[in-house]
N, C-alpha and C positions, 0 to 999 in steps of 0.2 A: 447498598442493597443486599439484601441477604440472599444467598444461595438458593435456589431451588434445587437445583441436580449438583453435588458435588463431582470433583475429580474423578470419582472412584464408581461414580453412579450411573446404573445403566438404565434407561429409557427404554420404555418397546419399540420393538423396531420399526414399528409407521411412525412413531414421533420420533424417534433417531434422525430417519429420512428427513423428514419436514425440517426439522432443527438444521442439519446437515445443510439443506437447501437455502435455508438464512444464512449460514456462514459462506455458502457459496457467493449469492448475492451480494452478502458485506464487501469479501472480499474480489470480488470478479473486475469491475472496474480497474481498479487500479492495478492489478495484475496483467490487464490486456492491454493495458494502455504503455505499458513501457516499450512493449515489440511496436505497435503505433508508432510511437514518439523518434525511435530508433531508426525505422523505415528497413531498407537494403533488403527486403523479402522478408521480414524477420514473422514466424507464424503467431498469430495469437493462438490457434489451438497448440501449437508446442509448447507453449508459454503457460497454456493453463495443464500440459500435463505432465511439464516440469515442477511444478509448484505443487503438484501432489503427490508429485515423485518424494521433490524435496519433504514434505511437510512429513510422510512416511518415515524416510530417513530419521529426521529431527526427532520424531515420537518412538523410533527405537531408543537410539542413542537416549534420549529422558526417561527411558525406561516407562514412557505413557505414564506421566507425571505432571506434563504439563501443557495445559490446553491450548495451543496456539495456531493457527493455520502459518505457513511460510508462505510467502506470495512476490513476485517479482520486484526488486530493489530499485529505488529511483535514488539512491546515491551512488550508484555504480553508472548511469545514464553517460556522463562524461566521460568514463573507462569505456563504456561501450560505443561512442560516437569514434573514440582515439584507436579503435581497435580495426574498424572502417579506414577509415583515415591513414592509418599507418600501410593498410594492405594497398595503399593506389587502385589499380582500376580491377584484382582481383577479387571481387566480394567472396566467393569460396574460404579463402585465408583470413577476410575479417572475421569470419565461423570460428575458424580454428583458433583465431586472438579472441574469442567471447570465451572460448570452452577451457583455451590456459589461460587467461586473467582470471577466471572463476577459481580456477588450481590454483595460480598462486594467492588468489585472497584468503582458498578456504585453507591454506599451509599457515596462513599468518594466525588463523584462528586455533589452527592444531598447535602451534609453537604456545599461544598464550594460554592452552588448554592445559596443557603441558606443565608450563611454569605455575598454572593456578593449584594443578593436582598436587603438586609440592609445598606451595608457598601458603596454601589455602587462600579465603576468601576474609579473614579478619583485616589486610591490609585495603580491601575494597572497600568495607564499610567505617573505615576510620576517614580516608579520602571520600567518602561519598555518604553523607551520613543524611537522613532526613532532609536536613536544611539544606542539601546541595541534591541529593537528590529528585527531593518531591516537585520544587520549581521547573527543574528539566524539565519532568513528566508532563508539567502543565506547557511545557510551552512546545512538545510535540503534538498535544495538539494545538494551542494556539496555532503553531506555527502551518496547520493546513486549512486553518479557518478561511483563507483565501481563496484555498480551490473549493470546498463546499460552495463559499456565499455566490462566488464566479461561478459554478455548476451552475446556478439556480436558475440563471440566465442564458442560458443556452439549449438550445433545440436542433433541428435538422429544418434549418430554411431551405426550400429549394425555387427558384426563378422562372418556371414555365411562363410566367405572363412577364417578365421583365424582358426575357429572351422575344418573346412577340413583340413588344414594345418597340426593342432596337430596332427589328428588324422593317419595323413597320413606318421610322421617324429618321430625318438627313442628322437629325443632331442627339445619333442613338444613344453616345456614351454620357451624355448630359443624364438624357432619359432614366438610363438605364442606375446610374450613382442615384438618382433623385427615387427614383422609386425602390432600388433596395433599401433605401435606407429606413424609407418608410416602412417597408415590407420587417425590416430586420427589429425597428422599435415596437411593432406593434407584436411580432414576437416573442421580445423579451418579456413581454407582461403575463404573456399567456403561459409563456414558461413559466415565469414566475409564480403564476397562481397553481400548476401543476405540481410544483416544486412545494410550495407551502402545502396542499392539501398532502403530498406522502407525509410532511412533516405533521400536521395537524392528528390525522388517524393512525400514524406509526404512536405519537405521546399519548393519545385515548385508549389506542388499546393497551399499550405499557400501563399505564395508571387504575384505568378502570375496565380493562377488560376482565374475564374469569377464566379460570384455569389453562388449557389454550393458547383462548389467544393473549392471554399476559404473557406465553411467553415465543411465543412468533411476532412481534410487533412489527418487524422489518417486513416480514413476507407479507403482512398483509398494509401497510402502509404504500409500501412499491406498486401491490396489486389493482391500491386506491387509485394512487397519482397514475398510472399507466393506462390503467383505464380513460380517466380525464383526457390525458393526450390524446388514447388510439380515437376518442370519439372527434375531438377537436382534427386530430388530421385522415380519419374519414371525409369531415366536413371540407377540409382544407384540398384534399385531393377530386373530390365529386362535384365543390365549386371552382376549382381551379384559384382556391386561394393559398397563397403562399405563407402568409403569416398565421395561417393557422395549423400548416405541416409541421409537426413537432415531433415527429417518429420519421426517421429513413426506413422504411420497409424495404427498400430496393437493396437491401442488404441479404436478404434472401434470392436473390436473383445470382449472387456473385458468392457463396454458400462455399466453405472451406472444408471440402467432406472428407479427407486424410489433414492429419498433425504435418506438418514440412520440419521434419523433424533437425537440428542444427549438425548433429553429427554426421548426419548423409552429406553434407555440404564439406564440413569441417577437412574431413578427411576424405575427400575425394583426390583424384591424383593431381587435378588445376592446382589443387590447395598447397599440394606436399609440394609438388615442384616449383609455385611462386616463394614456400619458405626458404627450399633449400636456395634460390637463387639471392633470398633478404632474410638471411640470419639473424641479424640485428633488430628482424621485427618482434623479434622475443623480449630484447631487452626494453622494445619501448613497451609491449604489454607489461610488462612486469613496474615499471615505472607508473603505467597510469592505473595499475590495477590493486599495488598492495598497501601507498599509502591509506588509499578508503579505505581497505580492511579496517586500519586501526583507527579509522573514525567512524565507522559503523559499530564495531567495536564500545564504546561510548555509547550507543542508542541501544545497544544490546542488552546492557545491563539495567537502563534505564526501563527497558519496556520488560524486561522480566523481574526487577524492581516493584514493575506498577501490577502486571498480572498476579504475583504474589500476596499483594494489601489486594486484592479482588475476593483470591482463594482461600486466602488467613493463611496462607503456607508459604515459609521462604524457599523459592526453586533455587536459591544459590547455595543454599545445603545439602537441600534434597529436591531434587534428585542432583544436583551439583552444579556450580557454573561450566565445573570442568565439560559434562556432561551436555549442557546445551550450546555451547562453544563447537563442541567436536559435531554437536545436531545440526547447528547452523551451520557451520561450515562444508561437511561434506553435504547437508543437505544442498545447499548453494551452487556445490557440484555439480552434482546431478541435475537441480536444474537447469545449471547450463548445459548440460551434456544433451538435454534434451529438445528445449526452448531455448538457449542462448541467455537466458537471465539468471543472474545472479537470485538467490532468494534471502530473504530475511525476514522474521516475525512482524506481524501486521497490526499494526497498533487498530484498523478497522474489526480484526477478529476478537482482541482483546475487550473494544467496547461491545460489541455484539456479546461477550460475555457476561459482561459487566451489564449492561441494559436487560439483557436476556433474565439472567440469574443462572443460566443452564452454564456450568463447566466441567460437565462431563467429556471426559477426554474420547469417547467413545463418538462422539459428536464430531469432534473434528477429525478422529482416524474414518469416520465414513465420509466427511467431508473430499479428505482425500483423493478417496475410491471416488465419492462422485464426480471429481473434478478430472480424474486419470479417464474416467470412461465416457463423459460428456465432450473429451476434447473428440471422440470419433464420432456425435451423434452431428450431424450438421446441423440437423433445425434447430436441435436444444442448445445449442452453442451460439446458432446465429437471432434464436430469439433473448436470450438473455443480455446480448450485444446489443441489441434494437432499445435497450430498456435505454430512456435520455439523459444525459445529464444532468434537464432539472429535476427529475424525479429520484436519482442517487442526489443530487446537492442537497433534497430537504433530508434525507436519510442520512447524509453525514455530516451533514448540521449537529445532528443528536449524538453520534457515534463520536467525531471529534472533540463533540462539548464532553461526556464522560471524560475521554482522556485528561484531556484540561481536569476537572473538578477532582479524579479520582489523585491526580497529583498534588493540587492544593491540599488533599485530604491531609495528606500523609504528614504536612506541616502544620495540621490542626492543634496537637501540642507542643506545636514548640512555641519557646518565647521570645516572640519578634518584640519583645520591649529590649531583650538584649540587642544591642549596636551588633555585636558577634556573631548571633543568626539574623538580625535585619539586612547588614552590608551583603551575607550570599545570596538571599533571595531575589534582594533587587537589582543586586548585579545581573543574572544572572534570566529575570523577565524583565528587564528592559532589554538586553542583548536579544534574545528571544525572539519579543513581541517586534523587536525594530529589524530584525532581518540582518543583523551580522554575520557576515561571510569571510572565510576568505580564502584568495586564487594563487595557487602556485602553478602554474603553467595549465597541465591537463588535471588539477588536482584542487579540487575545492573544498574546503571542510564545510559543512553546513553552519544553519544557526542554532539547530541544537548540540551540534558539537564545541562551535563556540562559547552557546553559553556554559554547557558543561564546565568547559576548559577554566573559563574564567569564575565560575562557581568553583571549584576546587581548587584556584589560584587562593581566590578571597578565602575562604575557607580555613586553607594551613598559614595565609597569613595573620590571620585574628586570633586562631584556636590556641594562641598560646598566650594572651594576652587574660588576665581574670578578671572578673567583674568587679566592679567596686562595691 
């Protein structure tokens, strides 16, 4: 898709906003959902004004080069569970293990920054050429094709009438299993058709909208399916049916109106004195925190790789790997310093690019800003939380599928009649598509680091063989 708003291109600033507020959306979900997933108090409003802290940082250091939002890491998840974990029963000290496993991953990034500023970046693209690159691309996003399709089906059931059921019958828990389940299938459907309608009018206005709205399609597609829902669990709440509650509004009730921000924890004195008494918790942060670097590492390249065939610009020139290395990384920082998440480039912003046509880097430094000051607005925080699953799943149906396509692109000229580029592609989407993993203790490499790994295995093993 061709550009509308280039790098360097500044919109007015009611469309700035608007724009801005799509890239928020893209990326909001999966940024809140790591403090979620993690539990131990962890704030989602710290989490989203870490990531704008972070995405800040990043856009210095690129020298506002290159359009990316940073947003919470979900390959650090296992560093961060092991950080818990290690502290026993002080959670203050599990803060302090987010804020230095963040240190020592974003060190590993400054080390490779380092050796890239010397070594340059021609040894990268001999190891990582089209034919090993472009399939990676495609199978970060295959590879989340699973929470999309899984999104789509999910809502916010809630059980008012299963609760009166029990309580009303000697054989409640019979009851009570028989009619959730009921409640929970006829659910799904409704999800489901919420979820398909954001997708339906996000692809109508992308394709045939005019000027606008061709390029807000997320805002107004989410606008679509959320509506759907709020009218479905009006109905659901005023008839006391369950299977039509598709929205938790009751998330306004329990309203997070300050950030809980990780370094107030971190370093409080509970924290310093359970260190000093388990010194050694340093070295297990350190163990569960820096192998990921160097397999995040790997996705880094690939997704600045793919944002580059977006913008027709290589960002490992210009404005340099070295350069977004040292972005991610100290940005990574800071987000933990603030939220406790590691951050990393968000392949959600990158499609929202890509689908958009807007890559105006100006877009996502307001991005930023909006995200840094929305973590203090309560409502506007806890409504965009209310938005459901199934109305992000049909939304990143679209977002995911970009990433996918925009990697296949990139091997559009090569010639898969050669054995030489056939054997790394398909290494390297079947590893992908099938979920190859694997676990060293607290340390797990993903499947796109795997297939990488073994894309560049195949790779230098063939490259010296000549065609016949």
């Amino acid at each position: 898709m061709k550009l509308i708003y280039g790098v360097k291109d500044k919109p007015s600033l009611g469309k700035t906003i608007v724009f801005a507020f799509q890239q928020l959306l893209a990326i909001l979900a999966a940024t809140i959902a790591v403090p979620s997933i993690v539990g131990n108090g962890m704030s989602q409003s710290a989490a989203l004004f870490g990531a704008g802290v972070g995405t800040l940082v990043y856009l210095l250091f690129t020298k506002f080069k290159s359009p990316v939002f940073l947003g919470s890491s979900f390959a650090f998840l296992g560093s961060m569970f092991a950080a818990f974990a290690g502290a026993a029963s002080v959670t203050a000290l599990g803060y302090l293990g987010l804020i230095v496993g963040a240190a020592f991953a974003g060190l590993v990034y400054v080390v490779i920054a380092i050796i890239v500023k010397f070594a340059g970046v021609n040894w990268i693209n001999k190891i990582m050429p089209a034919v090993v690159i472009g399939p990676t691309v495609a199978i970060i996003g295959l590879s989340l094709a699973g929470n999309a399709v899984g999104d789509l089906f999910k809502g916010a059931v809630t059980s008012p009438v299963v609760e009166k059921v029990a309580t009303l019958t000697e054989e409640g828990t019979a009851v009570v299993e028989e009619v959730t389940s009921q409640v929970q299938n006829a659910n799904i459907y409704l999800c489901l058709i919420c979820g398909l309608v954001t997708l339906a009018v996000t692809m109508i206005s992308s394709v045939y909208g005019k000027k606008m709205m061709k390029l807000i399609p997320f805002i107004i597609g989410i606008a679509a399916g959320y509506a759907v829902a709020a009218i479905l669990t009006a109905i659901g709440n005023s008839a006391d049916i369950p299977a039509l509650q598709i929205i938790d509004f009751s998330k306004f009730a329990a309203m997070e109106w300050l950030p809980d921000f990780s370094f107030l924890k971190a370093f409080s004195k509970e924290s310093l004195a359970a260190l000093k008494e388990n010194p050694a918790y340093i070295g297990t942060i350190a163990v569960a925190y820096i192998p990921v670097a160097f397999v995040v590492f790997a996705e880094h390249i690939a997704d600045h790789k793919n944002l580059s065939s977006i913008i027709e610009s290589d960002l490992l020139t210009d404005p340099g790997l070295s350069r977004t290395l040292l972005g991610d990384g100290v940005g990574s920082i800071a987000g933990a310093f603030f939220g406790g998440c590691p951050n990393t480039t968000y392949g959600e912003s990158v499609g929202c690019v890509a689908i958009s046509g807007n890559a105006s880097v100006v877009t996502i430094l307001t991005t930023a800003i909006l995200a840094i000051a929305s973590a203090f607005i309560a409502p506007f925080t806890t409504l965009l939380a209310t938005i459901p699953s199934c109305v992000m799943g049909g939304v990143c149906i679209a977002l995911y599928g970009f990433i996918a396509v925009s990697g296949l692109k990139m091997i559009q000229n090569v010639d898969l009649g050669d054995n030489r580029n056939l054997f790394p592609v398909s290494v390297i989407l079947i590893a992908g598509v099938g979920g190859m993993t694997l676990s060293f203790g607290k340390v797990t490499i993903t499947e796109v680091a795997c297939a990488l790994i073994l894309g560049i295995l195949t790779n230098i093993i063939l490259s010296g063989k000549k065609k016949d």
